[in-house]
C-alpha positions in Angstrom: 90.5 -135.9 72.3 92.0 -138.4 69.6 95.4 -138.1 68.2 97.5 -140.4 66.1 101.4 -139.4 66.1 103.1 -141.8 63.4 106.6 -142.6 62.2 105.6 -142.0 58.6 102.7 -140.8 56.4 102.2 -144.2 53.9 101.5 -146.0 57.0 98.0 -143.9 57.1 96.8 -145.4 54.0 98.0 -149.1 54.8 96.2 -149.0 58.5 96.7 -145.6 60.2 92.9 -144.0 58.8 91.0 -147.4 59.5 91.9 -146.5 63.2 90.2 -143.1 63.3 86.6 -144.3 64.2 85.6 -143.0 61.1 84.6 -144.7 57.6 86.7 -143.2 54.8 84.2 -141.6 52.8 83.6 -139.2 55.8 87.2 -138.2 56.8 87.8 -134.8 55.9 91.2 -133.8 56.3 92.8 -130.7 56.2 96.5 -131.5 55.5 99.6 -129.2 56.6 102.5 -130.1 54.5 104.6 -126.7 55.9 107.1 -128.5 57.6 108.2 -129.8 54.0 109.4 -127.0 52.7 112.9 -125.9 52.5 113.7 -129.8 52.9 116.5 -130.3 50.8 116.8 -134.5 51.1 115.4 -135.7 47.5 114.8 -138.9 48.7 112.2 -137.8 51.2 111.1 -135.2 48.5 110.2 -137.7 46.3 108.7 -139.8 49.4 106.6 -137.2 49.8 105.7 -137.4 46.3 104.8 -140.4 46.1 102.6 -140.4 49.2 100.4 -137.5 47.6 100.0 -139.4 44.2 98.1 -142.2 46.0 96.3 -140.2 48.3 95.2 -138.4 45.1 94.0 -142.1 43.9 93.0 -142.9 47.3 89.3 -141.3 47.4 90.0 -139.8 50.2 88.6 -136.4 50.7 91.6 -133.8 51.6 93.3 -131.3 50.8 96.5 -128.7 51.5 97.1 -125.7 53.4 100.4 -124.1 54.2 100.5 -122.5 57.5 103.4 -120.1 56.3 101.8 -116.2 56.3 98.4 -117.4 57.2 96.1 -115.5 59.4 94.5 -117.0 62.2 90.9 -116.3 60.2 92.5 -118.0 57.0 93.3 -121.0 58.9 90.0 -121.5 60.8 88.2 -120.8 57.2 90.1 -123.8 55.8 89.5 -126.4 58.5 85.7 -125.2 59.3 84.4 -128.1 56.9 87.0 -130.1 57.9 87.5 -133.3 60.8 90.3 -134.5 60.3 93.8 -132.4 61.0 96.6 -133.8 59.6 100.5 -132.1 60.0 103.4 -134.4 58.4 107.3 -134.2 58.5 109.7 -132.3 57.5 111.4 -129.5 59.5 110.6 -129.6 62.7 112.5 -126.6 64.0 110.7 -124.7 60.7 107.6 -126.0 61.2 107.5 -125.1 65.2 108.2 -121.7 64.2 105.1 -121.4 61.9 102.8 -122.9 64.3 104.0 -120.5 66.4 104.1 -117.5 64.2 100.7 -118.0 62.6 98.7 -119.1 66.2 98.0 -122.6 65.3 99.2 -123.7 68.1 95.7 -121.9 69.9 93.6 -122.8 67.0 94.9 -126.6 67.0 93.1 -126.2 70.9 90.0 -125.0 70.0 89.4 -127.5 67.0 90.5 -130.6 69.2 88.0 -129.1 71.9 85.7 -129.1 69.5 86.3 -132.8 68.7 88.7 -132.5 65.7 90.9 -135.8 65.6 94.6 -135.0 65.1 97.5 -137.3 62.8 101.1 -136.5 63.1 103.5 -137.7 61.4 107.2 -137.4 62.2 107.6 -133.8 62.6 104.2 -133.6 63.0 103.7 -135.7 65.7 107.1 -134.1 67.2 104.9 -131.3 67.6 102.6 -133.0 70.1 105.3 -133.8 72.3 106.8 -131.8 75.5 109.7 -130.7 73.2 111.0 -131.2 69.4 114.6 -132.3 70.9 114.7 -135.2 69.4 114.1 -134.3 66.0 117.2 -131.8 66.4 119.2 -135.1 66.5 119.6 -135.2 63.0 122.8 -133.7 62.3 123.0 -130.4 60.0 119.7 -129.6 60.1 118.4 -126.1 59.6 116.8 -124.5 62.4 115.5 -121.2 61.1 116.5 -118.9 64.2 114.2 -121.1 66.4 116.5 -121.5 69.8 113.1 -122.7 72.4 112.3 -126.6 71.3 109.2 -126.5 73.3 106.2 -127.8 71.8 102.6 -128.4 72.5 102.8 -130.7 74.8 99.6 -132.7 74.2 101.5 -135.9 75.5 103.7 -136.7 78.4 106.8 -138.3 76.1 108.8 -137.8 73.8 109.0 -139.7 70.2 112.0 -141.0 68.3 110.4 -141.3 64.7 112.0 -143.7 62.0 113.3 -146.1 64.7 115.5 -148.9 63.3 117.8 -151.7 65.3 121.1 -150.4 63.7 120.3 -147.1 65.7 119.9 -148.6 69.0 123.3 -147.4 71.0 123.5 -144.0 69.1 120.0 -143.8 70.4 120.8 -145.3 74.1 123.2 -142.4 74.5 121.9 -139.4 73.4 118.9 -140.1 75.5 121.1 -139.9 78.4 120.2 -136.1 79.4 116.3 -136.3 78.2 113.9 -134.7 80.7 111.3 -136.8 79.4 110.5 -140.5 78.9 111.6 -141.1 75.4 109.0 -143.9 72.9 110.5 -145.2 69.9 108.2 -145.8 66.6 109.3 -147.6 63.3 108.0 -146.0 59.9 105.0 -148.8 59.9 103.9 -148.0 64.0 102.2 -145.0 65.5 100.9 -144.1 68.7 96.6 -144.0 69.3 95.6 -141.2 72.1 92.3 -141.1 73.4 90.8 -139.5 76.0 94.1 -139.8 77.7 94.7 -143.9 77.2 97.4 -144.5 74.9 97.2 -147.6 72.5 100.6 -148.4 70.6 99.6 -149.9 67.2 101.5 -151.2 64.4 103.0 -153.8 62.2 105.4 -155.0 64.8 105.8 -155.1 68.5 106.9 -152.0 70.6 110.8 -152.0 70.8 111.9 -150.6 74.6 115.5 -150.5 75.0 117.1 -151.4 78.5 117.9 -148.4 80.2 115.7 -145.8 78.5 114.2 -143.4 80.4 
């Protein structure tokens, strides 16, 4: 099993693909942009934007499926020419509750089994996580009804996406009552898991803050 849970999608293009094991011209990815919706910040609308315009001039071979009122036979139609599965950020409490609603969560199993390599980005790599707890940090974010945070659990830690030095004490404190080790990515790092070795990669060293779990 290979996964790659990222800070931020950009990143992919600059270095995050090349890690992959597999030559651009044969990624396939199938691309799950649901946790956008209902976003409301424009500047990560337009983000967002951006990122799609030069994955559009990238040659890369993807393309976009909303998991929102799928059927589980919808979904597996879309990714069967697929191998590549990529799910980026938005709303993590929105998109746990369509992964949920529309079985991906059992479908994401049997892809990955079947030697599927998984990218996450923020939200999306949130989802791979013991719990989305962290990503209810942000303050005044929607939660769309959804009250249980737990999510996949693919790794043993958790992930504080968009990690910068000015957040370091707000950061040291709310990870206080965290159940689970807590790893902290910038917006040009990810994590590389495969076959259960994990292989932190990026632009930058690994920040660990004293007294984080």
């Amino acid at each position: 099993m290979k996964l790659l849970l990222a800070s931020k999608e950009k990143y992919l293009l600059e270095k995050g693909y090349s890690l992959l094991g597999i030559p651009n011209e044969d990624l396939k990815i199938g691309m799950i942009n649901t946790a956008l919706k209902n976003v409301k910040d424009q500047e990560y609308l337009k983000y967002m934007r951006e990122y799609m315009e030069l994955m559009n001039s990238s040659g890369i071979n993807f393309k976009e499926l909303d998991l929102d009122g799928k059927t589980e036979e919808e979904i597996c139609n879309f990714f069967a020419d697929r191998n590549v599965i990529q799910v980026n950020g938005g709303n993590p409490f929105f998109l746990l509750k369509k992964v949920r609603e529309s079985k991906f969560d059992l479908i994401l199993k049997e892809l990955l089994e079947k030697g599927y390599v998984y990218i996450g980005c923020s939200s999306g790599s949130f989802l791979m996580t013991p719990t989305i707890e962290v990503g209810a940090w942000k303050v005044g974010r929607e939660r769309f009804g959804v009250e249980d945070l737990t999510a996949l659990n693919y790794v043993p830690f958790l992930l504080k996406c968009h990690y910068t030095d000015n957040k370091k004490e707000e950061i040291l404190e709310k990870s206080k009552n965290l159940k689970y080790p807590l790893r902290l990515l910038k917006d040009d790092q990810a994590i590389l898991v495969e076959d259960g070795n994990y292989k932190f990669v990026g632009n930058s060293e690994e920040v660990v803050l004293d007294n984080l779990k």
